[in-house]
N, CA, C and O atoms as a printed pandas DataFrame, in Angstrom:
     atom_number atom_name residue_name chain_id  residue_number  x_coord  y_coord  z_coord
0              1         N          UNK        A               1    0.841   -1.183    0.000
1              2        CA          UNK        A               1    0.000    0.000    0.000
2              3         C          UNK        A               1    0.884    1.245    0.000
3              4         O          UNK        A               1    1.977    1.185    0.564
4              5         N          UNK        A               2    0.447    2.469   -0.649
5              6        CA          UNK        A               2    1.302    3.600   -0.895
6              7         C          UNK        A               2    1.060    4.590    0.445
7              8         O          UNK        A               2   -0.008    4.866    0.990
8              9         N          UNK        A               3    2.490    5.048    0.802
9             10        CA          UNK        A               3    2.583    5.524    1.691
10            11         C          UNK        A               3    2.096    7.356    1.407
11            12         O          UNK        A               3    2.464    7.604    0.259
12            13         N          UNK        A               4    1.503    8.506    1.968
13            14        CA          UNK        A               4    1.350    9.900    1.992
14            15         C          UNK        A               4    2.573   10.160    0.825
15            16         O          UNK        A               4    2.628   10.463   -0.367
16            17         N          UNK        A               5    3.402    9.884    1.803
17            18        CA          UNK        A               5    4.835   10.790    1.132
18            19         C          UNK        A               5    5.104   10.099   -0.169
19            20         O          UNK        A               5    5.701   10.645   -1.097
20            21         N          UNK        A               6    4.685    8.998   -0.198
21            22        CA          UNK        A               6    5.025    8.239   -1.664
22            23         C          UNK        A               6    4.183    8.966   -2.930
23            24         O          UNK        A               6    4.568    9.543   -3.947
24            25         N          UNK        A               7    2.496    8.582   -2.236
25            26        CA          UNK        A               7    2.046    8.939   -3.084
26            27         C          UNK        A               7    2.195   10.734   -3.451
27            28         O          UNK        A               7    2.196   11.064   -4.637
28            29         N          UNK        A               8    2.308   11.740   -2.434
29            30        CA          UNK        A               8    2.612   13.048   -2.902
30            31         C          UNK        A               8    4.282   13.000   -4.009
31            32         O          UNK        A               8    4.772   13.970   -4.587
32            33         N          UNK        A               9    4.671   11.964   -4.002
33            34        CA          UNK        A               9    5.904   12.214   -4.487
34            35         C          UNK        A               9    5.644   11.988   -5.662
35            36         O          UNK        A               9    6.242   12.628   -6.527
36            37         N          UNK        A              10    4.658   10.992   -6.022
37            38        CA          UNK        A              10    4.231   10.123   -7.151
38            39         C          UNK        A              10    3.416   11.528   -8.028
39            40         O          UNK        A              10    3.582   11.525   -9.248
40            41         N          UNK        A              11    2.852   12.298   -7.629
41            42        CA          UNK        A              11    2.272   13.572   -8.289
42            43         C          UNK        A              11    3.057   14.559   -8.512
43            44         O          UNK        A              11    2.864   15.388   -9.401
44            45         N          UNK        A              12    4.352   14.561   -7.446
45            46        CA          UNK        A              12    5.076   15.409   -8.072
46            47         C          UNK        A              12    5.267   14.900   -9.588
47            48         O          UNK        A              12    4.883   15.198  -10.719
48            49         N          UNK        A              13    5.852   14.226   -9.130
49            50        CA          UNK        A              13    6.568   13.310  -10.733
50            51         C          UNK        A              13    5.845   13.170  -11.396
51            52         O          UNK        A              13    6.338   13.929  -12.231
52            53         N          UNK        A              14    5.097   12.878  -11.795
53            54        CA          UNK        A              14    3.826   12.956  -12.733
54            55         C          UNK        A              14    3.704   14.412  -13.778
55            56         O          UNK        A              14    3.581   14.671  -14.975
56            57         N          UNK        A              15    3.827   15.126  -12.472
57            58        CA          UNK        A              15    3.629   16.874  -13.035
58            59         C          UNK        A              15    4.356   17.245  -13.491
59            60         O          UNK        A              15    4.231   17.965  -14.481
60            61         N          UNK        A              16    5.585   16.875  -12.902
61            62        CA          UNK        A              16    7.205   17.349  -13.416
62            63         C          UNK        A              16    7.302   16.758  -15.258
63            64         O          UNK        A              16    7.600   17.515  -16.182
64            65         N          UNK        A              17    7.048   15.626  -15.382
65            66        CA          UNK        A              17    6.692   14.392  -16.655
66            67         C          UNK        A              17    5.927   15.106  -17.470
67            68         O          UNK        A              17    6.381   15.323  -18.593
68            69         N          UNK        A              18    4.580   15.648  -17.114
69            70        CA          UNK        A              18    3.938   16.042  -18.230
70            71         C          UNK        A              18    4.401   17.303  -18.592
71            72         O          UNK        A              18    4.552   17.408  -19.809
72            73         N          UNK        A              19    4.736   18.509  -17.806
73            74        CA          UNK        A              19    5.410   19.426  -18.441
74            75         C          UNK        A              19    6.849   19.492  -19.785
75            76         O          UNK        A              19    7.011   20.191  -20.785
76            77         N          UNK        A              20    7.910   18.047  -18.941
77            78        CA          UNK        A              20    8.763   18.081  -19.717
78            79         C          UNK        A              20    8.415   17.351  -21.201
79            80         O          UNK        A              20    9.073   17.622  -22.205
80            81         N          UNK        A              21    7.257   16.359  -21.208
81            82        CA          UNK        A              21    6.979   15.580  -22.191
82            83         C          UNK        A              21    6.165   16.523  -22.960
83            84         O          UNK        A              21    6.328   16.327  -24.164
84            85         N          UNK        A              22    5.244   17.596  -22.674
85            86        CA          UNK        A              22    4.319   18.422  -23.207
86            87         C          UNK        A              22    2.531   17.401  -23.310
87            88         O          UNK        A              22    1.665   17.704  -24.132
88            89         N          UNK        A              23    2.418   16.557  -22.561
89            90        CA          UNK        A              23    1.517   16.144  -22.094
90            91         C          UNK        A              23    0.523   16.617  -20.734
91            92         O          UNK        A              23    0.784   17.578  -20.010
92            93         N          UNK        A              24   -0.599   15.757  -20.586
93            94        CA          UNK        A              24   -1.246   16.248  -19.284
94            95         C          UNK        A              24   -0.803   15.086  -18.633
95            96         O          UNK        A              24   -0.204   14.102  -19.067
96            97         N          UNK        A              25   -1.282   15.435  -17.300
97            98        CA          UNK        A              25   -1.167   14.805  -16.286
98            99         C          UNK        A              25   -1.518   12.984  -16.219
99           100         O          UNK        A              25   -0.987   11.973  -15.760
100          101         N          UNK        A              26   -2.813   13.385  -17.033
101          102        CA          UNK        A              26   -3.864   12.193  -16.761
102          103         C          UNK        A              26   -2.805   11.195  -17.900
103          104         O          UNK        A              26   -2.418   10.061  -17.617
104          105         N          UNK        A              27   -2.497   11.872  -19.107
105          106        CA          UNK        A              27   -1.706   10.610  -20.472
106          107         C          UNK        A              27   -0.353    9.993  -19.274
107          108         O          UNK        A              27   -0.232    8.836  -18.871
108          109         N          UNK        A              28    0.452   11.090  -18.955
109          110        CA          UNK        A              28    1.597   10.411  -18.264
110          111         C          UNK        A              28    1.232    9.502  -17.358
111          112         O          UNK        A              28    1.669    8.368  -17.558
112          113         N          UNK        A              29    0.314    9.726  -16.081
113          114        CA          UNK        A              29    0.181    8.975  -15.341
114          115         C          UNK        A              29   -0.577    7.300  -16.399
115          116         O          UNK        A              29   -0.447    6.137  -16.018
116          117         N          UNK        A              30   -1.042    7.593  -17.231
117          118        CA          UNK        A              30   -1.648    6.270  -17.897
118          119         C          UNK        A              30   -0.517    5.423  -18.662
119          120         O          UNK        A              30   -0.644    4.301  -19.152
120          121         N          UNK        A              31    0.372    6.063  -18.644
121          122        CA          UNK        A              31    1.772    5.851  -19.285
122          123         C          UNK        A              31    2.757    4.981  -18.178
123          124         O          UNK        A              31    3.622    4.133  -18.396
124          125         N          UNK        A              32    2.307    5.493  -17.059
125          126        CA          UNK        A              32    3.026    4.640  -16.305
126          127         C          UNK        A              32    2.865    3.959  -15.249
127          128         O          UNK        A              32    3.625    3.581  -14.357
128          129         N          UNK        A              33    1.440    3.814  -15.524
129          130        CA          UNK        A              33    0.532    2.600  -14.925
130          131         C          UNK        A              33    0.712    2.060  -16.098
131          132         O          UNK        A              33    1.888    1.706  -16.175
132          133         N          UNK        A              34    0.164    1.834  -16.998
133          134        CA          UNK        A              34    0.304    0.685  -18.482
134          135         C          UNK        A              34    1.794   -0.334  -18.201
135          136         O          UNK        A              34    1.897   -1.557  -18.115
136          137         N          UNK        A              35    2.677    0.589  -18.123
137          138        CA          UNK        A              35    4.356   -0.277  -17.976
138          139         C          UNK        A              35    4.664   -0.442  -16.720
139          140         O          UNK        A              35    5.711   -1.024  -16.438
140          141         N          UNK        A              36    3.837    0.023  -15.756
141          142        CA          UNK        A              36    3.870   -0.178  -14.514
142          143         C          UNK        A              36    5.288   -0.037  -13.759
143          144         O          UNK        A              36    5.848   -0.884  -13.063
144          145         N          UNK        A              37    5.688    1.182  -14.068
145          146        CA          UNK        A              37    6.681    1.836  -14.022
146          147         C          UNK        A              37    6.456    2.838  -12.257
147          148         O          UNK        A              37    7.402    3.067  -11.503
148          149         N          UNK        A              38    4.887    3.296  -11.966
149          150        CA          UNK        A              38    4.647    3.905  -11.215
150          151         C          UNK        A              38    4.935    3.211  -10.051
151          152         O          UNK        A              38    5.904    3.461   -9.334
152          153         N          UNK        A              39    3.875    2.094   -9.790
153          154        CA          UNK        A              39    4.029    0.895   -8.854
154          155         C          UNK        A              39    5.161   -0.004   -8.753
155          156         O          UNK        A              39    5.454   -0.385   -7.620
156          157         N          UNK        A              40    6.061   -0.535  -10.036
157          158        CA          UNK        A              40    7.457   -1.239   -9.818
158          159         C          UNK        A              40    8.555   -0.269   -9.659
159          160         O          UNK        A              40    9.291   -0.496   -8.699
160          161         N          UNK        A              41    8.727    0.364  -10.103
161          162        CA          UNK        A              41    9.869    1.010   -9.912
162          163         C          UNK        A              41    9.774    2.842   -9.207
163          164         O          UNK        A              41   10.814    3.350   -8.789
164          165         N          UNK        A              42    8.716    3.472   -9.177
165          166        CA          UNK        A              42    8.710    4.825   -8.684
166          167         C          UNK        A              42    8.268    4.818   -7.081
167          168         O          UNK        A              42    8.991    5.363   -6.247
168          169         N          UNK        A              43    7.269    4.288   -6.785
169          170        CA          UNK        A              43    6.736    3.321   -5.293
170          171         C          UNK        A              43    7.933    3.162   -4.733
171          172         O          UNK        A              43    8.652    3.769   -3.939
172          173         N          UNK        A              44    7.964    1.722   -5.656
173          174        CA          UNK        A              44    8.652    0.687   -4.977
174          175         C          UNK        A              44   10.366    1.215   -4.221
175          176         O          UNK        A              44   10.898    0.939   -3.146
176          177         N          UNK        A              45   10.851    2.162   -5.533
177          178        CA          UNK        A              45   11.950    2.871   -5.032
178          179         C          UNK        A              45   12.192    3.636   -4.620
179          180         O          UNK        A              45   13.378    3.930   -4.469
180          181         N          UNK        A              46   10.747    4.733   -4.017
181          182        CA          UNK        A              46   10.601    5.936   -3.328
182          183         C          UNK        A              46   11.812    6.170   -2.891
183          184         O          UNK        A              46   12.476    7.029   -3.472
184          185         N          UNK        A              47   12.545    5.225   -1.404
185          186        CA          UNK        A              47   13.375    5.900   -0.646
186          187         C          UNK        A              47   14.698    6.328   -0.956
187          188         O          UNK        A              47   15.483    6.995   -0.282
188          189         N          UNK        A              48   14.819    5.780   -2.205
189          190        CA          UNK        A              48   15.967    6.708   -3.081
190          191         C          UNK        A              48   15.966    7.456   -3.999
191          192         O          UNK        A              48   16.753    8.339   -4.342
192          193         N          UNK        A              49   14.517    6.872   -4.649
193          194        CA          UNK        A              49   14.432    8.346   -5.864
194          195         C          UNK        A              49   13.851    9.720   -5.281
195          196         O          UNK        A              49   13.626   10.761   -5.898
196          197         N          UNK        A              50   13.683    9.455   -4.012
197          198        CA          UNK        A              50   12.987   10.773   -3.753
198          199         C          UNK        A              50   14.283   11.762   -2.770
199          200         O          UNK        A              50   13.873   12.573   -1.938
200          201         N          UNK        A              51   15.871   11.563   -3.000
201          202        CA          UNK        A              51   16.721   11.734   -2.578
202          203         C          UNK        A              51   17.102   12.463   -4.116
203          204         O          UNK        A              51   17.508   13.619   -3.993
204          205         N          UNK        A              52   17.043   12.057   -5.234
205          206        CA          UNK        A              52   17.497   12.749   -6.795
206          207         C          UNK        A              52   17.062   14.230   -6.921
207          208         O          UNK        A              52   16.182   14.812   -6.287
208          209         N          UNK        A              53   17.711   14.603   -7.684
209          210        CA          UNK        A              53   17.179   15.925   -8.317
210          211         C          UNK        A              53   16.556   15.974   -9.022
211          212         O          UNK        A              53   16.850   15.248   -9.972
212          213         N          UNK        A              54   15.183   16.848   -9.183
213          214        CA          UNK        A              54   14.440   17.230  -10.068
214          215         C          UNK        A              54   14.718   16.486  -11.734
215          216         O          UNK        A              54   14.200   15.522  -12.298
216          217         N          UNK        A              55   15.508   17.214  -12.033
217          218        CA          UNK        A              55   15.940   17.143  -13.725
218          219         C          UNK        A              55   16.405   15.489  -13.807
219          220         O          UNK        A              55   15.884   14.763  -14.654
220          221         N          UNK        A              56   17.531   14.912  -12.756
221          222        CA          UNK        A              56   18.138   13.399  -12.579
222          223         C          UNK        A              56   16.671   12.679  -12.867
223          224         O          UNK        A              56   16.681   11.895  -13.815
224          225         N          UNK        A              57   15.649   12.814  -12.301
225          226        CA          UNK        A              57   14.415   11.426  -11.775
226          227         C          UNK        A              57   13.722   12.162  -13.387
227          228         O          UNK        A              57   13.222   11.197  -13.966
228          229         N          UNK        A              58   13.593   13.004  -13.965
229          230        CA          UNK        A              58   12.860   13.176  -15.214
230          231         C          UNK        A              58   13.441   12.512  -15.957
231          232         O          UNK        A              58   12.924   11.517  -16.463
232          233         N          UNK        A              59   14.784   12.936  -16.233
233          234        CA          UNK        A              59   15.742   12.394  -17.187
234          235         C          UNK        A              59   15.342   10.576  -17.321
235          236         O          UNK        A              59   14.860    9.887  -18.220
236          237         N          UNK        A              60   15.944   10.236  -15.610
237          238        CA          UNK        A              60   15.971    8.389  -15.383
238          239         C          UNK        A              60   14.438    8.011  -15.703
239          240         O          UNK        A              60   14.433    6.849  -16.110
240          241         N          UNK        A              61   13.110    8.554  -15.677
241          242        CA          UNK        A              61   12.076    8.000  -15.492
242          243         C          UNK        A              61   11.598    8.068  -17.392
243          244         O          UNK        A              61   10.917    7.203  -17.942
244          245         N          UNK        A              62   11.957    8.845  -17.825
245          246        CA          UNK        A              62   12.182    9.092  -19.593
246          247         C          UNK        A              62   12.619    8.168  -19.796
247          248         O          UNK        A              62   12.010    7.114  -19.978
248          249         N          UNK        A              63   13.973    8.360  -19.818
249          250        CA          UNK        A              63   14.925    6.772  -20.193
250          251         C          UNK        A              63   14.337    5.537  -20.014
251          252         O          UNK        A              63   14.537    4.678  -20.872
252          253         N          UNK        A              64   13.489    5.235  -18.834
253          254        CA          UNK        A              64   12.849    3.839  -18.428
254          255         C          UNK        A              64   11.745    3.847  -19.320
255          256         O          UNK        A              64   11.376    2.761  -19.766
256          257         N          UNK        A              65   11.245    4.726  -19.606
257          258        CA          UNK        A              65   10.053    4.403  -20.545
258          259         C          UNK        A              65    9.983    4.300  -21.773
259          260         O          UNK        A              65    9.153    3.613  -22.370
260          261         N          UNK        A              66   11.045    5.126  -22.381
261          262        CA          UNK        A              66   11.432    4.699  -23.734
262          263         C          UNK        A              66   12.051    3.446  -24.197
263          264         O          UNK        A              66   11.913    3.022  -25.344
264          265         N          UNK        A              67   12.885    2.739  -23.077
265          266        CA          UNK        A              67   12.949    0.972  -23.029
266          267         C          UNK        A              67   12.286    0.643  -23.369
267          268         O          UNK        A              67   12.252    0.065  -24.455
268          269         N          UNK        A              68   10.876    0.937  -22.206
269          270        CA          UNK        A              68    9.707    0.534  -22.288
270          271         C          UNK        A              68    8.754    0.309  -23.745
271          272         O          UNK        A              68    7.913   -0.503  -24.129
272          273         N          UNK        A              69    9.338    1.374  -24.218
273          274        CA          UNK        A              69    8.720    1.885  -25.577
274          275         C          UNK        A              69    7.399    2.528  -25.706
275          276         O          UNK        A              69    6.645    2.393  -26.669
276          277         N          UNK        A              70    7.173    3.281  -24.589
277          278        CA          UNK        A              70    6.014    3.671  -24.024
278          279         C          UNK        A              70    5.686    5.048  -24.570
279          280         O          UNK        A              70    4.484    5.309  -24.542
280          281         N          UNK        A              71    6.572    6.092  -25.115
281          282        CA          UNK        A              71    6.669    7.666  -25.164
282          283         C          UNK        A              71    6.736    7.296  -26.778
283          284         O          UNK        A              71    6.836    8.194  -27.614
């Protein structure tokens, strides 16, 4: 289950995502529930990605999704 601080972190990022992608809120977040990128790896790794910088966790969370082939 997602913790306050997780999930407020999880909206940051989200917001931060759709600005840099030029999307809304609602496509990114569907973007990474679909690859399940939100719940495996943004959740799951809160207690260190939420230690990164701004621009670092956009950059790394881009990169993971274009693996993905998701963007």
């Amino acid at each position: 289950m997602c913790k306050k601080a997780e999930m407020q972190f999880s909206v940051f990022l989200i917001h931060q995502l759709s600005q840099n992608w030029n999307m809304s809120p609602r496509e990114v977040y569907q973007i990474l529930d679909k690859t399940h990128i939100l719940d495996d790896y943004i959740i799951k790794h809160y207690d260190v990605l939420h230690t990164m910088g701004e621009q670092s966790l956009v950059e790394d969370i881009t990169e993971f999704v274009k693996e993905k082939q998701a963007v």
